[in-house]
C-alpha positions in Angstrom: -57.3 118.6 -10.3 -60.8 117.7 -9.5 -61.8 118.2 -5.9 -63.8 114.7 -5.6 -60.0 113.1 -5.9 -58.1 114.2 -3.1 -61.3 112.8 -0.7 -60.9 108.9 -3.1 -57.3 109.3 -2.1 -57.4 109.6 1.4 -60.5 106.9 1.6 -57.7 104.5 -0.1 -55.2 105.4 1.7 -57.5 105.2 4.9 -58.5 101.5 4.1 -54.9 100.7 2.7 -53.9 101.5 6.8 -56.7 99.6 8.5 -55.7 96.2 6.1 -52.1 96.7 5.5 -50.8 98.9 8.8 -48.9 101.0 6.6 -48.7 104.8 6.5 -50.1 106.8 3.0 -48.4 109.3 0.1 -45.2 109.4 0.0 -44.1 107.2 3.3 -45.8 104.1 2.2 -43.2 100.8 2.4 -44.1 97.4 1.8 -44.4 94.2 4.4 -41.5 93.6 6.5 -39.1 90.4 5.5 -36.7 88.1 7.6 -33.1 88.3 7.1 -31.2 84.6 6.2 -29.2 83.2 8.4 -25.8 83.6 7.4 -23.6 80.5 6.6 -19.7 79.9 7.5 -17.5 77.2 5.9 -16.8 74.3 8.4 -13.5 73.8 10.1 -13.0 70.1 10.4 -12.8 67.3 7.5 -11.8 63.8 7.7 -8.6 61.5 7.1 -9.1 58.1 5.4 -6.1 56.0 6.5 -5.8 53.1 3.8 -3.7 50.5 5.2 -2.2 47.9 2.2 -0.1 44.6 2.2 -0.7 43.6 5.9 -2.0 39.9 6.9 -1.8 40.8 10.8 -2.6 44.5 12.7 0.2 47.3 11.9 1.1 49.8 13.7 0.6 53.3 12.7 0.5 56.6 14.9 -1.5 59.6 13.6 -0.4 63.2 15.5 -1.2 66.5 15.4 -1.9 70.0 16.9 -3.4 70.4 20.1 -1.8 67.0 21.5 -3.9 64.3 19.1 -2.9 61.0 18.8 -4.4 58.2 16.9 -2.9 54.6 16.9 -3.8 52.8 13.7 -3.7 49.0 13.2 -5.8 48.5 9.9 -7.7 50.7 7.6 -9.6 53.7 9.4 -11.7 56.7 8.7 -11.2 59.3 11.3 -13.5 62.1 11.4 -14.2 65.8 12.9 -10.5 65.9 12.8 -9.3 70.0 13.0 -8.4 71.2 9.6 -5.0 71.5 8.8 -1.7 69.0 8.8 -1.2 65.8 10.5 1.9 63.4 10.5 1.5 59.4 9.7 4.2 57.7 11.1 4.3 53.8 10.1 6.8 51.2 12.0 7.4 47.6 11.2 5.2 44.5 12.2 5.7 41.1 12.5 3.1 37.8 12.2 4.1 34.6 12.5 5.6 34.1 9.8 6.7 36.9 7.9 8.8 40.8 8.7 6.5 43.5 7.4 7.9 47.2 6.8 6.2 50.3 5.9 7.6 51.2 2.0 7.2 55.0 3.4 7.5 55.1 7.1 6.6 58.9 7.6 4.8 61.8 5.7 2.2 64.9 6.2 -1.2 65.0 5.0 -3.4 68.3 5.2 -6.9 67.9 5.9 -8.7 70.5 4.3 -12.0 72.0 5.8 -15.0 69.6 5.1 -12.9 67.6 2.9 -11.7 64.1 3.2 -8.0 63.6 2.7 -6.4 59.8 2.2 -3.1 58.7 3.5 -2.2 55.2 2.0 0.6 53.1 4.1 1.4 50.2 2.4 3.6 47.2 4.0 5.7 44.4 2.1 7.2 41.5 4.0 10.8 41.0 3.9 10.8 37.4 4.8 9.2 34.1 3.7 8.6 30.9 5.6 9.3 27.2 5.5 6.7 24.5 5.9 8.3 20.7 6.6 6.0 18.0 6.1 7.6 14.6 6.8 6.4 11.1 5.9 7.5 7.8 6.1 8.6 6.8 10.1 7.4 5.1 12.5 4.3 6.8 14.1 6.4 7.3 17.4 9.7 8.6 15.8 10.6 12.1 15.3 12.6 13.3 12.2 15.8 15.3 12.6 15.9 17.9 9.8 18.3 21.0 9.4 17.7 23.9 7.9 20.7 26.4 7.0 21.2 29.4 4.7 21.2 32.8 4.8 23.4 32.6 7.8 21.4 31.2 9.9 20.6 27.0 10.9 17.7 25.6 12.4 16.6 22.2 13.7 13.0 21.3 13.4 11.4 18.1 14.0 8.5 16.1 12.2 6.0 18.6 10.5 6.9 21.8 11.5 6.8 25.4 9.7 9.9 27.9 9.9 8.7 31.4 9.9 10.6 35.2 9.0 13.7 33.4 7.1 15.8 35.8 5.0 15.1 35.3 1.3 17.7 33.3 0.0 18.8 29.3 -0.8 18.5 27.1 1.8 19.8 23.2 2.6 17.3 20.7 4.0 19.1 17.7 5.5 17.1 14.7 7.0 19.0 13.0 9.5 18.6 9.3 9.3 16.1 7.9 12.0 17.6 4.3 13.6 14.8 2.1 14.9 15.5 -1.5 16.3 18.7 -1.9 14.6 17.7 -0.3 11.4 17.2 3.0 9.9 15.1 5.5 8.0 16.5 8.1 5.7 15.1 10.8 3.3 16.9 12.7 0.5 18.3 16.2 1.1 16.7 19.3 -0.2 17.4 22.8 -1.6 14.9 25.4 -1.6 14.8 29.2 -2.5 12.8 31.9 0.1 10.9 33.9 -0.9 9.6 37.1 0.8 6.0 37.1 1.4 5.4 33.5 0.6 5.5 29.9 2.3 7.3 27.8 0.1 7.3 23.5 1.1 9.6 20.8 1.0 8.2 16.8 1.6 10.8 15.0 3.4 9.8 11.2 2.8 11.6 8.8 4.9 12.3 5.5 3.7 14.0 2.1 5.4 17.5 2.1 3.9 19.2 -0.6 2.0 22.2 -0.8 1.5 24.1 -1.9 -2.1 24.3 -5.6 -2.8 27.2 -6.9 -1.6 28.9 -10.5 -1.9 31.8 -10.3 0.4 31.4 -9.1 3.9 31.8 -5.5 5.3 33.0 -3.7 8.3 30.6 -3.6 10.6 29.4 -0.8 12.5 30.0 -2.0 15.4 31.5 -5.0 17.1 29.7 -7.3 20.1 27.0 -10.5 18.9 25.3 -9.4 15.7 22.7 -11.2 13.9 23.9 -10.9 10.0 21.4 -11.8 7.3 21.7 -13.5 3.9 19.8 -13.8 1.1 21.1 -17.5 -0.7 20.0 -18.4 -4.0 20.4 -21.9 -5.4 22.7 -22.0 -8.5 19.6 -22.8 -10.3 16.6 -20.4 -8.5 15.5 -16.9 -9.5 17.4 -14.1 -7.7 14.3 -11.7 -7.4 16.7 -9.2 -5.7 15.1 -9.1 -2.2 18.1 -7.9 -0.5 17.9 -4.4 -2.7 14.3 -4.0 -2.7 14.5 -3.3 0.5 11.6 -6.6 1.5 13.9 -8.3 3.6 14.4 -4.6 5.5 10.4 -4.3 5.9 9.9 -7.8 7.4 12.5 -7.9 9.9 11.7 -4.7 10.9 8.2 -5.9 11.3 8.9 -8.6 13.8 12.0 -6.7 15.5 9.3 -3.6 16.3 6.9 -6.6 17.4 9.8 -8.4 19.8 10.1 -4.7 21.4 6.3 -4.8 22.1 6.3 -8.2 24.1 9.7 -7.5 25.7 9.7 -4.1 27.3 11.7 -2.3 24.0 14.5 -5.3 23.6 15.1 -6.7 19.7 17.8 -8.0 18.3 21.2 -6.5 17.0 21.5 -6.6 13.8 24.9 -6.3 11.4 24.6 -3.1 9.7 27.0 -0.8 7.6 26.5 2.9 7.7 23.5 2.3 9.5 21.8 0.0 6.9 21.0 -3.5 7.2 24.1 -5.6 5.6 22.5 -8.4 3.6 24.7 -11.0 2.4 23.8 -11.9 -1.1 25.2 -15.6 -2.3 24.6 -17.4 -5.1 25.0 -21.0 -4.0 26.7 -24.0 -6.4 24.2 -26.1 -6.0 20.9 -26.7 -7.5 17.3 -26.6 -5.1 16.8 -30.3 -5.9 19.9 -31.0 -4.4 19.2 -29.4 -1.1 15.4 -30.7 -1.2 16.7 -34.1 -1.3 19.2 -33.8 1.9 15.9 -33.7 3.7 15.9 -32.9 7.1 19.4 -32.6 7.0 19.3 -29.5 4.6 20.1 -26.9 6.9 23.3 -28.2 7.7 23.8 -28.5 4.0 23.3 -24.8 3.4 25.5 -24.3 6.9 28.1 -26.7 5.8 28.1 -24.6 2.5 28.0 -21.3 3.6 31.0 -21.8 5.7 33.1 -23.3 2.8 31.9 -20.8 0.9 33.8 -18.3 3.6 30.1 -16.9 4.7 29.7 -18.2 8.0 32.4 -16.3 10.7 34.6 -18.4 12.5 33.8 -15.8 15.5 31.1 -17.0 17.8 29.3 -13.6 17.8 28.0 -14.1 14.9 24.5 -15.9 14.4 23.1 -16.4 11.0 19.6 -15.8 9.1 19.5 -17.3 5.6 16.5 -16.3 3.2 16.8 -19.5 0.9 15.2 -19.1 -3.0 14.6 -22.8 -2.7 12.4 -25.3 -1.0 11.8 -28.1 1.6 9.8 -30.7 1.9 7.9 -30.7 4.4 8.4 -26.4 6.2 8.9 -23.1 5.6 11.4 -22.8 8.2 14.4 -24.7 10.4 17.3 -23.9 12.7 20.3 -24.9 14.9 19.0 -25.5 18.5 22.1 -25.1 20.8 23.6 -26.7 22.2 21.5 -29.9 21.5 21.8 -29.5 18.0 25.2 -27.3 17.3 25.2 -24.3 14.5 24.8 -20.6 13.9 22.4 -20.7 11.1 18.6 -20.6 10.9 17.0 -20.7 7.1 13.2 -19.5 6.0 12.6 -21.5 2.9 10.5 -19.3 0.5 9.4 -21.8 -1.0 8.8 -24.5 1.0 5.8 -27.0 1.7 3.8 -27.8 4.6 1.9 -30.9 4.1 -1.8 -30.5 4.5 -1.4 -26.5 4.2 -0.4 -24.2 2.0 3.2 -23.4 0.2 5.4 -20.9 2.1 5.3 -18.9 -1.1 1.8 -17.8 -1.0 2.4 -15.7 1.9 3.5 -12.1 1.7 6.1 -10.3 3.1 5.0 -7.3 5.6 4.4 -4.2 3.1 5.9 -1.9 5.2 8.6 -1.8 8.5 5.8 -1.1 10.8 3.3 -3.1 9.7 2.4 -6.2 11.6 3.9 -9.2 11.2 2.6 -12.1 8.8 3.8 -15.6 8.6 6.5 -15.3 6.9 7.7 -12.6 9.8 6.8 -15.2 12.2 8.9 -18.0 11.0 12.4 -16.0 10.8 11.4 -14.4 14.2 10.7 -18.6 15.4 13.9 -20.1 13.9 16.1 -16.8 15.2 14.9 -17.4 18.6 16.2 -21.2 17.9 19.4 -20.2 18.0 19.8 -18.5 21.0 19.0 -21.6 22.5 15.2 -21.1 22.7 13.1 -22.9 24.5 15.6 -25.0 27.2 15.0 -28.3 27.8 14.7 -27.1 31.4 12.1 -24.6 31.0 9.0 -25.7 33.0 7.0 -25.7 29.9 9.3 -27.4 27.5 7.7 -29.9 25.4 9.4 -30.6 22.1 12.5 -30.2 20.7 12.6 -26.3 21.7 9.3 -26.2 21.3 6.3 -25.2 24.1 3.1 -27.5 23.0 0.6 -26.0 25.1 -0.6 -22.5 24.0 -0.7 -22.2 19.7 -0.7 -18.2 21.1 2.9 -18.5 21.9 5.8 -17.4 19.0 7.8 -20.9 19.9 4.9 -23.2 19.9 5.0 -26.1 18.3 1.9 -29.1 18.3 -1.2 -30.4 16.9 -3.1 -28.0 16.9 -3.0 -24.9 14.6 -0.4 -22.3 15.1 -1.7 -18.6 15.5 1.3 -16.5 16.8 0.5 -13.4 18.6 2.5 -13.5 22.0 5.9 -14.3 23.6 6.1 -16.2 26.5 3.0 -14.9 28.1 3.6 -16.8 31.6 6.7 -15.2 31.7 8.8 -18.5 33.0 10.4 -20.8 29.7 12.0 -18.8 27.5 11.5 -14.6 28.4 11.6 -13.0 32.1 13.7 -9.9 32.4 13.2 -10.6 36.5 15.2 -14.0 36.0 15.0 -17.3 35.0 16.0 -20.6 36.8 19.4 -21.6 36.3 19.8 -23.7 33.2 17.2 -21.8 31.6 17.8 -19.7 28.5 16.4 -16.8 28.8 15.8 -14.1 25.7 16.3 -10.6 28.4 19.5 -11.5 28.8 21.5 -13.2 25.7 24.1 -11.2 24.2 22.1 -10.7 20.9 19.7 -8.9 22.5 19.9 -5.0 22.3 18.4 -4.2 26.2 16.5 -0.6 26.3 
């Protein structure tokens, strides 16, 4: 080897020391290097909790090692949870309606390190519910209705829903609903429960009429009655008012508006099985015939009526008569005792007034609790009539039963137009439930009257 080479070596190795700091020949080592950091697996991971089927919060308990507890009420992700197995125990809920249970109510799920494990709980109900909606009554009466099946029976009132019934069939049953002397039913219902579900049921009350009848019943009860009939003349059109149930509507319209003015009293009213008992006759005589007796053709239908065996021989027993004929010269007439003897007031329906209209252009209340019309009016005049309504000794008394000084009053009668819209309003002729003067008839206290 040349000698100039071992001096280039060293000067190489010289300035590879000054710029590198490392050593020369055979000890030379490259740059120094950081080691990585080392890495270890994690030791926690996470537990989904999927809760299914639940309309209110459930109730779910999540346990394991080390004392950990976690109450669950809907769907939850728990995380940094300690790998390794946890127990989900589920219990049953209940809402408002329905029973929920858990289709598994316990089981282990392993969480494994930095993985997220699920543990589905899913509910079903076990029961169903019952809605009642209710239509048809008086807005201050309260339905009846029983509900039974499945073991069980419930009473509810007027729209009400039944909650966690046992699936099964079950019987609705609307108890009839009396209101001044008459009555309200609905038809019975069956209806299958379901779990999980709300099923419904429409209980519509209607004003019950009886079957037509032309001979008398047994009455419900016994006392002073007010029975009604609906007369047709051998000739007039039977247009079946005593089955359609418009005779019930009207005189419940001005029975409900009697209780208004007198502190809840009304009249008793002959009924069978709780219904209004309408008296249907088909008179032997023609409406000419009657129009021409005149004045006198309330007797005539009295007289009638009581060959016919109608009319009671008992005195407790008063008498309104819807006549399918006419008068002259009103739409209404009755007896006025004892000054003019008899049990029977009539409403022609198709009567005259002169200078007004016919009776037959007014309409009968639509419904039991609407207000009352004309027509309402009359029968409710005439009725009063026969209780001996207005004295001739009441301070007020002007005509023939009538009051003449306020056209306000139900029993006025005068010149000037009749607008009916109170009863006895000075609370002295004919209506005090205080008293009366001797002599004076007085509607709080006849024996017709049903007192609250």
């Amino acid at each position: 080897m040349p000698r100039h080479s071992r001096s280039c070596w060293s000067a190489t190795c010289a300035l590879a020391f000054l710029f590198f700091g490392g050593a020369c020949g055979g000890d030379r080592v490259g740059p120094s290097a950081e080691l990585p950091t080392p890495s270890f697996p994690p030791l926690t991971g996470s537990l989904d909790v999927v809760v299914n089927g639940l309309s209110v919060d459930g109730a779910i308990r999540v346990s394991g090692p080390g004392g950990f507890v976690r109450t669950i009420t809907a769907s939850t992700l728990l995380t940094g949870l300690p790998a390794t197995t946890y127990s989900v125990v589920a219990t049953a809920v209940q809402s408002a309606l329905y029973d929920f249970v858990p289709t598994t109510a316990e089981f282990l799920v392993t969480i494994g390190a930095g993985f997220t494990s699920t543990a589905t709980v899913t509910y079903v109900a076990t029961s169903g519910a019952l809605t009642i909606t209710t239509s048809g009554l008086p807005p201050e009466k309260i339905a009846n209705i029983t509900v039974t099946g499945a073991g069980t029976t419930t009473t509810v009132a007027t729209n009400e829903t039944i909650g966690r019934l046992k699936p099964g069939v079950y019987s609705v049953t609307a108890q009839s609903v009396p209101d001044v002397s008459l009555r309200y039913t609905a038809p019975n219902a069956v209806v299958t429960i379901v779990a999980g579900a709300t099923r419904s049921v429409f209980t519509d009350y209607r004003m019950t009429a009886a079957a037509r009848t032309t001979s008398d019943r047994p009455d419900d009860a016994n006392g002073a009655q007010l029975k009604v009939l609906y007369a047709v003349p051998s000739d007039g059109t039977d247009r079946g008012l005593d089955t359609a149930g418009v005779l019930q509507r009207s005189i419940s319209s001005w029975q409900r508006w009697l209780a208004t003015q007198t502190g809840g009293r009304y009249l008793r009213l002959e009924t069978v099985g709780g219904s209004l008992d309408v008296l249907f006759v088909r008179l032997s005589r023609p409406d000419l015939v009657y129009r021409n007796y005149g004045a006198a053709i309330r007797d005539s239908l009295e007289k009638d009526l009581t060959e016919l065996g109608v009319i009671a021989e008992s005195l407790q027993k008063i008498y309104l008569v819807y006549y399918e004929g006419g008068h002259k010269d009103r739409c209404g007439s009755a007896a006025w005792p004892p000054l003019l003897p008899g049990r029977v007031a009539a409403v022609y329906l198709h009567g005259s007034i002169i200078g007004g209209p016919n009776c037959n252009t007014n309409l009968f209340a639509s419904t039991g609790t609407s207000s009352p019309g004309y027509l309402e009016f009359v029968a409710m005049h005439e009725v009063l009539h026969l209780l001996g309504l207005v004295s001739v000794n009441a301070p007020d008394h002007g005509l023939s039963g009538h009051l003449t000084t306020d056209p306000s009053d139900v029993m006025y009668a005068g010149t000037a137009p009749w607008t009916p819209s109170r009863l006895d309003p000075s609370r002295r002729n004919y209506f005090n439930p205080a008293g009366l003067p001797i002599g004076v008839a007085n509607f709080a206290t006849s024996p017709f009257v049903v007192t609250p």
